[in-house]
C-alpha positions in Angstrom: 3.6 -20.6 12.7 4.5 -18.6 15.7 5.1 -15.0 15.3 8.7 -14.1 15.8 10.2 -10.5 16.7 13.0 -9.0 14.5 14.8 -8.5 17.5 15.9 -4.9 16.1 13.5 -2.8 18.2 14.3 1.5 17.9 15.2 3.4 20.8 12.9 4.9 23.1 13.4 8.2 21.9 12.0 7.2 18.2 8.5 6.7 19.9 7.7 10.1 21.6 4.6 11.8 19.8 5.5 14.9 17.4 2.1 17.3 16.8 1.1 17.7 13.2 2.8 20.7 11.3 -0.2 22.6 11.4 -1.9 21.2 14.8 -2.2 24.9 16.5 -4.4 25.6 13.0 -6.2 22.6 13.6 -4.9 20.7 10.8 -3.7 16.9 10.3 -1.4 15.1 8.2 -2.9 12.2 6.5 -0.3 9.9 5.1 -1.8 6.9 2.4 -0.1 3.8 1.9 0.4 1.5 -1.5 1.4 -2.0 1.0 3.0 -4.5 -1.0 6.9 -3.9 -2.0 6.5 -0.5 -0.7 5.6 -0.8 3.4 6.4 -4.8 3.0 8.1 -7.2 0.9 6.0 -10.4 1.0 6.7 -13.6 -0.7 3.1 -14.2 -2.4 3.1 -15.9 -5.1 1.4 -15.7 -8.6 0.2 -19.1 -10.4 0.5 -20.5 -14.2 -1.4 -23.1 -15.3 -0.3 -25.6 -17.8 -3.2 -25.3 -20.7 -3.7 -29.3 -20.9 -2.7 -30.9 -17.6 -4.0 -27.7 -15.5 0.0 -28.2 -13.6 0.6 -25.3 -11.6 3.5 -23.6 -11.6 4.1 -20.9 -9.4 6.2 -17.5 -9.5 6.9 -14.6 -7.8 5.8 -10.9 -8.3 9.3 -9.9 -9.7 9.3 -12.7 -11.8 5.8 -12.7 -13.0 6.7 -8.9 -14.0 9.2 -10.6 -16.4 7.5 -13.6 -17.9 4.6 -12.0 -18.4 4.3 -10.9 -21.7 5.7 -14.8 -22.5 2.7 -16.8 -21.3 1.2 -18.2 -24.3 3.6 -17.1 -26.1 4.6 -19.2 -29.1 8.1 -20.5 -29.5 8.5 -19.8 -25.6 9.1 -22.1 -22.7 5.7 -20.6 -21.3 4.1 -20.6 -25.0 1.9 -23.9 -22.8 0.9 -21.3 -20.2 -1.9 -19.4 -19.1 -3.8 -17.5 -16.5 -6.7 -18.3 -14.7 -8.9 -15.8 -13.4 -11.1 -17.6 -11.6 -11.9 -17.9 -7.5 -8.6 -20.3 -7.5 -6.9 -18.8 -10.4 -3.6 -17.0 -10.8 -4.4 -14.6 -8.4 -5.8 -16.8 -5.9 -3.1 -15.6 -2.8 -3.6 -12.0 -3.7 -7.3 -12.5 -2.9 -9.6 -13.0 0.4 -10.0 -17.1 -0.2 -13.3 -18.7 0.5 -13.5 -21.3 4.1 -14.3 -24.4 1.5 -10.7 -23.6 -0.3 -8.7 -22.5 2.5 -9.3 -25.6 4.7 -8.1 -24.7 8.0 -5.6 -22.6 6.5 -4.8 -19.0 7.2 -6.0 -16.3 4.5 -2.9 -16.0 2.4 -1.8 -13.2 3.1 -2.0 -14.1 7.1 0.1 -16.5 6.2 2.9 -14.4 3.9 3.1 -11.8 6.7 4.1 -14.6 9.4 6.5 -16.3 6.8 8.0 -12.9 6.3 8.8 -12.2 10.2 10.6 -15.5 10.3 13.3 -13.7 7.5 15.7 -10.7 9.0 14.0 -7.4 9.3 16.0 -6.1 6.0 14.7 -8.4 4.1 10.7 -7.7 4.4 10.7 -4.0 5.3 9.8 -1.7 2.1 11.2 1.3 1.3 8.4 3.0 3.1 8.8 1.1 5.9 10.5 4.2 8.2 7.8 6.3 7.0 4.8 4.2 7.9 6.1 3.7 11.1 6.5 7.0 12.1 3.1 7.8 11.2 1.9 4.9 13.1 4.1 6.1 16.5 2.8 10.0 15.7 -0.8 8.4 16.0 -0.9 9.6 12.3 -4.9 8.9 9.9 -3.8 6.5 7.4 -4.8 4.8 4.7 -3.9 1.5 3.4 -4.7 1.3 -0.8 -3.9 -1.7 -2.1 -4.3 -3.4 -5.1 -5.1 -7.0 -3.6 -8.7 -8.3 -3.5 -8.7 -9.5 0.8 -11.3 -8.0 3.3 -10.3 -4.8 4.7 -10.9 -6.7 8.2 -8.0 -9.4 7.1 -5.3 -6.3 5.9 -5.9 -4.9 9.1 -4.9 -8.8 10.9 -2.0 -8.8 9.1 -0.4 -5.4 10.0 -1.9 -6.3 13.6 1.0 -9.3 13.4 3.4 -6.5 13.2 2.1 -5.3 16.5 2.1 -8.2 17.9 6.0 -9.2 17.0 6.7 -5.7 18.1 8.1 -4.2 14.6 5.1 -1.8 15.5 4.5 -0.5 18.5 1.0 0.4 18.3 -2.0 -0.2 15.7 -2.2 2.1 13.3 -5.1 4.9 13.4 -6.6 3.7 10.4 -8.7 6.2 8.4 -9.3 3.9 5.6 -8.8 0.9 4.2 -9.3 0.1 0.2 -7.9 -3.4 -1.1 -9.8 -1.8 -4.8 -9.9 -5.4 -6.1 -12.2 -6.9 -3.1 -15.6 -7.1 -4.6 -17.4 -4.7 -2.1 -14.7 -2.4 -2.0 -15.1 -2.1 -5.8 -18.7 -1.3 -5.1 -18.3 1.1 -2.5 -15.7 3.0 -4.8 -18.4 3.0 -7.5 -17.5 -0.1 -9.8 -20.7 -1.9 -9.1 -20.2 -3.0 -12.9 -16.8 -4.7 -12.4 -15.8 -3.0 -15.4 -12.8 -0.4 -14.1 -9.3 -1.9 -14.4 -6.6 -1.4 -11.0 -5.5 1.5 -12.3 -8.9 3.7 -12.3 -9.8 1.6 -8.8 -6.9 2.7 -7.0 -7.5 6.6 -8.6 -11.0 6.6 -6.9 -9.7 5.2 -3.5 -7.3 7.9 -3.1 -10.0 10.2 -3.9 -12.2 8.4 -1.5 -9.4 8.5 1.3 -9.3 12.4 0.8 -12.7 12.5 1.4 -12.9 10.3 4.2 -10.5 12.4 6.0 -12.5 16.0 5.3 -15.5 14.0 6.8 -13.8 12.6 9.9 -11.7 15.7 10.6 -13.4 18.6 8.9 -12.4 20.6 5.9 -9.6 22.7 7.0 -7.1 23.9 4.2 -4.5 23.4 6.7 -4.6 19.5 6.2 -1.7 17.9 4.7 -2.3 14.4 2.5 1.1 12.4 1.3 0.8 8.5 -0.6 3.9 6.6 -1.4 4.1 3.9 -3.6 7.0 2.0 -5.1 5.6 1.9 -8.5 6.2 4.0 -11.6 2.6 3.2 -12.7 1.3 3.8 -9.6 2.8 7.0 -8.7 1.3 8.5 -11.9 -1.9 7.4 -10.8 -1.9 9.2 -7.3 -0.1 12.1 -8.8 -3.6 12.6 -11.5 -6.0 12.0 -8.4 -4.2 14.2 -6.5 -4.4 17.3 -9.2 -7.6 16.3 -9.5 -8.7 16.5 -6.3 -6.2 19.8 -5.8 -8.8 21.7 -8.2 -11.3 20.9 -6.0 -9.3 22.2 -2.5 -6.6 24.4 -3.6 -5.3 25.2 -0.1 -4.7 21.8 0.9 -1.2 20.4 0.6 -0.8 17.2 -1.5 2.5 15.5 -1.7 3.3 11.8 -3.7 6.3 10.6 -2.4 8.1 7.7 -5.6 10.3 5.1 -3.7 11.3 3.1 -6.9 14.4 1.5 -6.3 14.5 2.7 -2.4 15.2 6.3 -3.4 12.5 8.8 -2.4 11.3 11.5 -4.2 8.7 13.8 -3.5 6.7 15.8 -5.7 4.5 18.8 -3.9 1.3 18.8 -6.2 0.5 22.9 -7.2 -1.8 23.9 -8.7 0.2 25.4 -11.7 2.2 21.8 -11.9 4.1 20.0 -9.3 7.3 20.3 -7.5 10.3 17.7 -7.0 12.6 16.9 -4.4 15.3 14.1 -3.9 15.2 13.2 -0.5 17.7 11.5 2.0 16.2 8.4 3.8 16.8 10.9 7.3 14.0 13.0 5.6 11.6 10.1 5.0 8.7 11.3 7.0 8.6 15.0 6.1 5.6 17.1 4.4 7.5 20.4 4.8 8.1 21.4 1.1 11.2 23.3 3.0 12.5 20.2 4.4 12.6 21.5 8.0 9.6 20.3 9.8 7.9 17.0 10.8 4.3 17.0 10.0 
């Protein structure tokens, strides 16, 4: 499938490189990524198997979410229905596929990414999206945490698709990369066991990402670390790794930025608690807890 531009390309201006908030104190602004229905919408899908044939059936995220708790279910048109959790399982698109099972074929989510560009621009661009691409133009460390099980090598192909199609106008500068589900990722983060669920995975890679950065750049209290995600669940999740992790370097700034249902809200985490602001979509890529500065 050829990779097709959106055709809506920003103006010039939108590209010139702001300096970090705190650049004259030596300090950077580290922004961390949840991808899917946050930076992207992507159409991957889940898969149902009937108990006695094996048919598959095949659903979407958002309509997994609501089926869900009726799989198996007696007395309910999925009461026949189950997941599968193994290599070609229910989850099979969400993970990095092995050569015997893709045969010839793209990694899925190569493939979702280049069926998404041939859609309109609304359609597959999160609520994140303005964000993550001003970090990207501002030459911003990021981090990409995402609960899908590819290679970090194959998330970084697929956002290198956007480049290509010109929605981005450069690779990112990636500090890290942690898809928690891929099975050395889950090592690396500590799970050699398999035994921690997403939601402790994804606590430990933000933890990690923090980390990475004071490594890479140095341990200066004026670095600034924001992570949006689009999920309720999630957002709690960073929220407790960043307090956590606050304890630990006090004069750091930590932000979580909630995009459910495209609004944005950002909470400042203090060490007393956090603060909260509604933002306007015009204020998408600020740290400033004063809303006057770009980081």
């Amino acid at each position: 499938m050829p990779i097709k531009s959106s055709g809506q390309l920003s103006l010039p201006i939108d590209y010139l490189v702001e300096v970090d908030r705190n650049f004259e104190k030596g300090g950077r602004s580290f922004y961390f990524f949840d991808f899917d229905d946050n930076v992207i919408h992507l159409s991957t899908q889940i898969v149902l198997f009937e108990k006695t044939t094996r048919r598959e059936v095949s659903v979407s995220t958002a309509d997994f979410a609501l089926v869900r708790s009726l799989v198996g279910k007696p007395g309910t048109e999925w009461e026949n229905f189950e997941l599968s959790f193994d290599d070609m399982g229910s989850f099979r698109n969400f993970r990095e596929m092995r050569g015997e099972f893709l045969k010839d074929r793209p990694q899925p989510l190569i493939a979702d990414m280049l069926a998404a560009l041939q859609n309109p621009f609304m359609e597959w661009r999160g609520p994140s999206w303005e964000f993550f691409v001003h970090a990207v133009n501002n030459n911003r460390p990021i981090a990409i945490i995402t609960a899908r099980g590819h290679h970090p090598h194959t998330i970084r192909r697929a956002i290198n698709i956007l480049v290509e199609s010109r929605d981005l106008m450069a690779s990112p500068n990636y500090l890290s990369v942690y898809p928690v589900s891929h099975p050395e990722t889950r090592k690396r983060l500590g799970d050699a066991e398999y035994a921690w669920d997403t939601t402790q995975l994804k606590k430990e890679a933000i933890k990690a990402a923090i980390r990475d950065a004071f490594e890479c750049y140095g341990e200066n209290p004026h670095h600034r670390f924001g992570m949006s995600d689009d999920d309720p669940e999630n957002v709690a999740v960073i929220r407790e790794a960043m307090m956590e992790i606050k304890k630990e370097f006090p004069e750091n700034a930590f932000f979580v930025f909630n995009t459910h249902g495209r609004k944005l809200v950002r909470d400042e985490i203090l060490t007393e608690g956090s603060r909260t602001d509604d933002l306007t979509p015009n204020q998408v890529p600020l740290f400033d807890s004063e809303g006057n500065n770009k980081p």
